[in-house]
C-alpha positions in Angstrom: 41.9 212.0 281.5 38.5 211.3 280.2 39.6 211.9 276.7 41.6 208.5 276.9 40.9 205.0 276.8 42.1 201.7 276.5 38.6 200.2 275.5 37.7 202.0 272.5 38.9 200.4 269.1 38.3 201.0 265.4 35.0 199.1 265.2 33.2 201.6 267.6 34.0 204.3 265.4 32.6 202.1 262.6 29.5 201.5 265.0 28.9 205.7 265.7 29.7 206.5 261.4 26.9 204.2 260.4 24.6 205.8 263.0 24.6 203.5 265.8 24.1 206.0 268.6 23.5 204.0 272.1 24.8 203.6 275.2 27.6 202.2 276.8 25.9 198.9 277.8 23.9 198.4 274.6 26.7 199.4 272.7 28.4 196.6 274.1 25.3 193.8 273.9 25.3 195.2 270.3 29.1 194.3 270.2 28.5 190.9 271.7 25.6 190.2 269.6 27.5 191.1 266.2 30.3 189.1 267.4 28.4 185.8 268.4 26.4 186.5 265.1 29.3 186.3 262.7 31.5 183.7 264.9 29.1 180.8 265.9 25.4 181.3 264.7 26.7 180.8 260.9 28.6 177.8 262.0 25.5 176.2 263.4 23.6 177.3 260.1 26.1 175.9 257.8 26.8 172.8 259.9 23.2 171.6 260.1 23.3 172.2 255.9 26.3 170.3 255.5 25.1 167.6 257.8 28.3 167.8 260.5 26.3 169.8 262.9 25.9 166.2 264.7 27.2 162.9 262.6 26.2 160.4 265.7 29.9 160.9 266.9 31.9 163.2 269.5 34.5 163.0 265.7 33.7 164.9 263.2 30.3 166.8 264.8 30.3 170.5 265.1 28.3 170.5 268.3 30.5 168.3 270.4 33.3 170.7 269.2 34.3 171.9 272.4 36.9 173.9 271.6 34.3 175.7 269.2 31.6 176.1 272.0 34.0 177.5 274.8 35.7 179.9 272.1 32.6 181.1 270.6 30.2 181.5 273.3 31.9 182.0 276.3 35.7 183.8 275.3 34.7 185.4 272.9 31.7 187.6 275.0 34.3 187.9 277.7 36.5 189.5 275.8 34.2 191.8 274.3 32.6 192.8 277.9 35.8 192.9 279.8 37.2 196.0 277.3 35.2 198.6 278.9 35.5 197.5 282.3 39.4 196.6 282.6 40.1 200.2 280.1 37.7 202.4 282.7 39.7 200.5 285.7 43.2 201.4 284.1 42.6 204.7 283.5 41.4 205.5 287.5 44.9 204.0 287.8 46.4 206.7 285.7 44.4 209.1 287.5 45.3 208.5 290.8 49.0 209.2 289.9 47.8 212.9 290.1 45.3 212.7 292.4 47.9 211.2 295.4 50.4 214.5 294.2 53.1 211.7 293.1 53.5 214.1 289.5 55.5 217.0 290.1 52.8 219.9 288.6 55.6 221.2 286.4 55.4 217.4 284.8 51.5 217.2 284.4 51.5 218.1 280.9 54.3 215.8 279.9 52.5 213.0 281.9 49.5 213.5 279.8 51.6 213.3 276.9 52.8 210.2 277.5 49.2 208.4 277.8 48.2 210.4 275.1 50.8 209.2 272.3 50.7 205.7 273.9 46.8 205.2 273.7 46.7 206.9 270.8 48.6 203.8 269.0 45.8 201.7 269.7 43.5 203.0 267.7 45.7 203.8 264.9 43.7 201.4 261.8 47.3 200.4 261.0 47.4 198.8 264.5 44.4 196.4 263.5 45.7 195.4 259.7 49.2 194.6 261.5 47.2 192.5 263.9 44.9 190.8 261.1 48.1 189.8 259.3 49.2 187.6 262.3 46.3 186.2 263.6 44.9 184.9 259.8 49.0 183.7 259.6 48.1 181.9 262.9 45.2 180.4 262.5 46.7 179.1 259.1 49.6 177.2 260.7 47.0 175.7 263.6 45.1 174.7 261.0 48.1 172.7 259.0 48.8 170.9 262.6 45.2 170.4 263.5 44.9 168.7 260.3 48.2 166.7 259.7 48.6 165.7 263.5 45.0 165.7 265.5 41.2 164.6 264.4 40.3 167.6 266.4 39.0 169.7 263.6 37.7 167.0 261.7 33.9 168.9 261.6 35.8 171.3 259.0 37.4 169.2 256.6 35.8 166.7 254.1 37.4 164.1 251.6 37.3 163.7 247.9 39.7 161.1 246.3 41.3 160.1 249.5 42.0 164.2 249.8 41.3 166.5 252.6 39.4 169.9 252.1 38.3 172.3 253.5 34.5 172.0 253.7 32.1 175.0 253.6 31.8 174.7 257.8 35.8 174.9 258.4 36.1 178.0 255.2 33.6 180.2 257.2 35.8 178.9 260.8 39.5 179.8 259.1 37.9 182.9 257.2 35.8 185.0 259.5 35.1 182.9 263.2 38.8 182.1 264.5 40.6 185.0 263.2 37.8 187.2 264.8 38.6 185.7 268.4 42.2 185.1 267.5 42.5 189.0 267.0 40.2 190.1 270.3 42.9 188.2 271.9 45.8 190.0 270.5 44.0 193.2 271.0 44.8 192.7 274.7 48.1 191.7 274.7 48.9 194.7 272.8 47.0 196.5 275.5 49.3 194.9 278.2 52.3 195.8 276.3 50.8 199.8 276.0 50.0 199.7 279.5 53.3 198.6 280.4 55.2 201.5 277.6 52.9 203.8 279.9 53.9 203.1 283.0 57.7 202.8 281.5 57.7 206.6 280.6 55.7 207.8 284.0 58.9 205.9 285.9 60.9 208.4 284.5 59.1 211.3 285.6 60.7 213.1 289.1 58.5 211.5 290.9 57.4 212.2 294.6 57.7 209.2 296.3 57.6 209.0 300.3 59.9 206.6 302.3 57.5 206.6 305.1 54.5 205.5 302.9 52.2 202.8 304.5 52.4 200.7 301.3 56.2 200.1 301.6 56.3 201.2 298.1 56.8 204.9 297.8 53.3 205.5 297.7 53.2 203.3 294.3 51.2 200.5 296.0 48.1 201.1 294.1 49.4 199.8 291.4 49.0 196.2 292.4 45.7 196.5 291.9 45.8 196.4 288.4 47.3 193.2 288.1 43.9 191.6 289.4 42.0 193.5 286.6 42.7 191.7 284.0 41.6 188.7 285.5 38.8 188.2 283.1 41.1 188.5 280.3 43.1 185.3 281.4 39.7 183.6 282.6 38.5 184.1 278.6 42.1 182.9 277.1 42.2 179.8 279.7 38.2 178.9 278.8 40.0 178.4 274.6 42.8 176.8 275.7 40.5 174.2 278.1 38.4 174.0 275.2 40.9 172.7 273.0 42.5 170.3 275.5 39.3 168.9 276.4 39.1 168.3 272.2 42.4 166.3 272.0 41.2 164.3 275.5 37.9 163.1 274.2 38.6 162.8 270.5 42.5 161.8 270.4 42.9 160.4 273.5 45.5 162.8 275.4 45.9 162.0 279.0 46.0 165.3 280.8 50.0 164.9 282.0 50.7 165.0 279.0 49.6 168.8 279.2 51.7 169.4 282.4 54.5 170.8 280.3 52.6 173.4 278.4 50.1 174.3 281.1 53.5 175.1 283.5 54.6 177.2 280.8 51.5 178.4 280.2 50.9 180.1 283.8 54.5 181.0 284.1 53.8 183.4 281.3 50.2 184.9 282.7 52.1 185.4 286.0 55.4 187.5 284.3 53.3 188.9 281.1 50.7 190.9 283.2 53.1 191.7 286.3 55.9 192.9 284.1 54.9 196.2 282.8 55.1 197.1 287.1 59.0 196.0 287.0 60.0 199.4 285.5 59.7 201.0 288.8 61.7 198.0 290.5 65.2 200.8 289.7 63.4 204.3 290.8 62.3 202.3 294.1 65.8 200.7 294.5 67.6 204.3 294.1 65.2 205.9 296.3 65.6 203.1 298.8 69.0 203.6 298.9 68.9 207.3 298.8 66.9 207.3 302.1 68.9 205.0 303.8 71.9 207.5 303.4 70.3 210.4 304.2 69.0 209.0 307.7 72.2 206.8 308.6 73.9 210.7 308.0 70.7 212.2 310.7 71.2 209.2 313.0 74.8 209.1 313.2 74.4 212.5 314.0 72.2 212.0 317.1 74.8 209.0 318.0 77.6 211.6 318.3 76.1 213.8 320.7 75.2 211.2 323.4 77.5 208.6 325.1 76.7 205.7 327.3 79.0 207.8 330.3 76.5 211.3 329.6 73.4 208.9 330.0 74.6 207.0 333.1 75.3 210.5 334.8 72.3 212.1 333.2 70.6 215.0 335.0 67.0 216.4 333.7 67.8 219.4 335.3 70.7 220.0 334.6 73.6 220.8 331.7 72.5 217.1 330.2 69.0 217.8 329.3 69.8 218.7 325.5 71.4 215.3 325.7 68.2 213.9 327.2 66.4 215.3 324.1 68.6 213.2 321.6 68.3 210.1 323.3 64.4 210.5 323.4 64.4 210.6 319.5 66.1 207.5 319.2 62.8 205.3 319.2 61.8 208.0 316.4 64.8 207.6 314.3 64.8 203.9 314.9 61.3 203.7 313.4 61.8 205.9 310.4 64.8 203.6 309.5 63.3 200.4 309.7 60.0 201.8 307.8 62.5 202.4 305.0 64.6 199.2 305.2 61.5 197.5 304.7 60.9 199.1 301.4 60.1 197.1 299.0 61.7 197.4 295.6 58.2 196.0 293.6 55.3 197.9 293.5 53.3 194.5 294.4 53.4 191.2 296.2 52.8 187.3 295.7 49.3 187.5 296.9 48.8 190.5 294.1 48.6 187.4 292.1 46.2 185.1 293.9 42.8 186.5 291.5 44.7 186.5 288.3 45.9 183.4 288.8 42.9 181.6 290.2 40.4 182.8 287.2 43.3 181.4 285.3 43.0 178.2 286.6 39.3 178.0 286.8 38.7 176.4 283.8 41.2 173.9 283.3 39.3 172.5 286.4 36.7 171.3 283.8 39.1 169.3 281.5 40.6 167.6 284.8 36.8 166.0 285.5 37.1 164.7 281.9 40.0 162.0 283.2 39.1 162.3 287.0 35.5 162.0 288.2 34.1 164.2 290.9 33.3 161.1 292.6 37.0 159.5 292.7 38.3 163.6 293.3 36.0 163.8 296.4 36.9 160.2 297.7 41.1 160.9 297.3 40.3 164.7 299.0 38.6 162.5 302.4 41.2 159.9 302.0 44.0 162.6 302.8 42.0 165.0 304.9 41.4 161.6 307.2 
């Protein structure tokens, strides 16, 4: 499996064809550094020459742009660094579909195949232009509402005649800085939605599932780790999103309930968008479920029918009952098989599968809370109710 990936993209080839030969980790400071280099450093530059790095105001100054600063230097690294790590951690995933014997060997080569083509589509150069269109058509229509209904991105406008413009600051942000993050962002969504076109064509595969698994999944239980590795994903998308609430608290005056709405919807979505692509097994497990049941009502039934309560009342060890003896001591055993499988579950994960995703999601919007609510007043309401 070593020949796929989910990390690699265009701009590593672009890296290796100009000569760039190093190694994993300072290919990716190297990837970092470019990034930051082209995103935020020529913002400072061209700020501090158009005099809005800092105008004596949280309006209108680069620097107290804190959408800008949580985008720039902290997202935009995560996303970068998490590529490797979350790819190598997905593909041990895929791996261990072999390695626990749950591909029938006759299947093997049809299971590569199905990685093969679906990777394969993200590193197609098409892929990236597709994506490019969107995100510059994005950051376009942000940009329209930013400036028609917010002071937010004030630092990248100026005025001439009572007209707004785009100064040279916000040409360099709408051109080059946003659309950059915008499309590492779409990068993993489209990985999500591979991973989950994956893990669609391996649930139709004969697969070897065991009703007596610990996992109450049919041996499929490893999967639930991989809802937790994208964690840093959703820690670098919440970090912009903070950002840009603590922008329209501080310089338009938003009261955070008036975020409740969108921040609801916004976890509702993290929680279904990276659990979904494990609801294509949710059918194979149901069928196999019931499939088992059957088969041991039909076993147990079986057992019934040989022993009455009158045959165990006048039971002899000795004598012409002990075969009956033998039935009745496989009860217990029947009795255990059948609830192991009644207990199946018909999702390859639970609730607290979600607990990391959805903490590292939350994690930041902790920040734009302490811009209404201080620590002082937070800790002072958390002793008031614990006493």
């Amino acid at each position: 499996m070593d020949e796929f990936s989910f990390g690699k993209s265009n701009f590593d080839r672009i890296l290796r064809k100009i000569g760039l030969k190093l190694s994993e980790k300072k290919e990716l400071k190297v990837k970092v550094l470019i990034a930051v280099g082209l995103c935020w450093l020529p913002l400072v530059i061209l700020s501090l020459i158009h005099g809005n790095f800092w105008t004596g105001s949280i309006e209108g100054s680069f620097i107290t742009s804190a959408e800008a600063q949580t985008r720039f230097l902290i997202s935009l690294p995560i996303l970068i660094l998490a590529e490797p790590l979350v790819g190598g951690r997905l593909i041990k995933t895929l791996v261990q579909f072999l390695d626990s014997g749950l591909i029938p060997k006759n299947q093997v080569e049809e299971f590569k195949s199905i990685v093969k083509k679906k990777t394969n589509f993200l590193q197609n150069p098409w892929t990236d232009i597709f994506l490019l269109v969107i995100c510059y058509i994005q950051v376009g229509s942000i940009l329209f509402f930013e400036a028609q209904y917010t002071s937010v991105a004030a630092w990248q406008f100026g005025e001439s005649n009572g007209e707004a413009f785009l100064n040279i600051v916000g040409k360099w942000a709408v051109i080059v800085s946003r659309p950059i993050t915008l499309f590492l962002i779409y990068r993993w969504i489209l990985r999500v939605l591979v991973w989950g076109r994956i893990l669609a064509g391996i649930a139709k595969l004969n697969l070897y599932l065991s009703p007596f698994h610990a996992d109450k999944a049919g041996g499929l239980g490893f999967l639930a780790f991989s809802i937790s590795y994208f964690s840093p994903v959703c820690f670098a998308i919440s970090v912009s999103i903070a950002g840009n609430m603590a922008d329209l608290m501080l310089v338009d005056g938003m009261k955070l309930i008036e975020f409740r709405l969108i921040l609801l919807g916004y976890l509702l979505f993290i929680a279904g968008f990276f659990t979904y692509p494990l609801f294509v097994f949710s059918k194979i497990l149901l069928d196999f479920k019931e499939k088992c049941i059957f088969e041991l009502y039909d076993g147990i039934q079986h057992v019934y029918n040989k022993v009455d309560l009158k045959t165990l009342h006048n039971r002899n060890p000795e004598g012409e009952n002990a075969e009956d003896i033998s039935y009745v001591a496989s009860f217990a055993d029947f009795n255990a098989v059948l609830e192991n499988v009644m207990n199946m579950r018909l999702l390859p994960f639970q609730i607290r599968d979600l607990l990391p995703l959805m903490v590292l999601t939350l994690v930041p919007f902790l920040f734009v809370i302490l811009i209404e609510i201080p620590v002082s007043e937070i800790i002072s309401r958390l002793i008031n109710t614990l006493f």
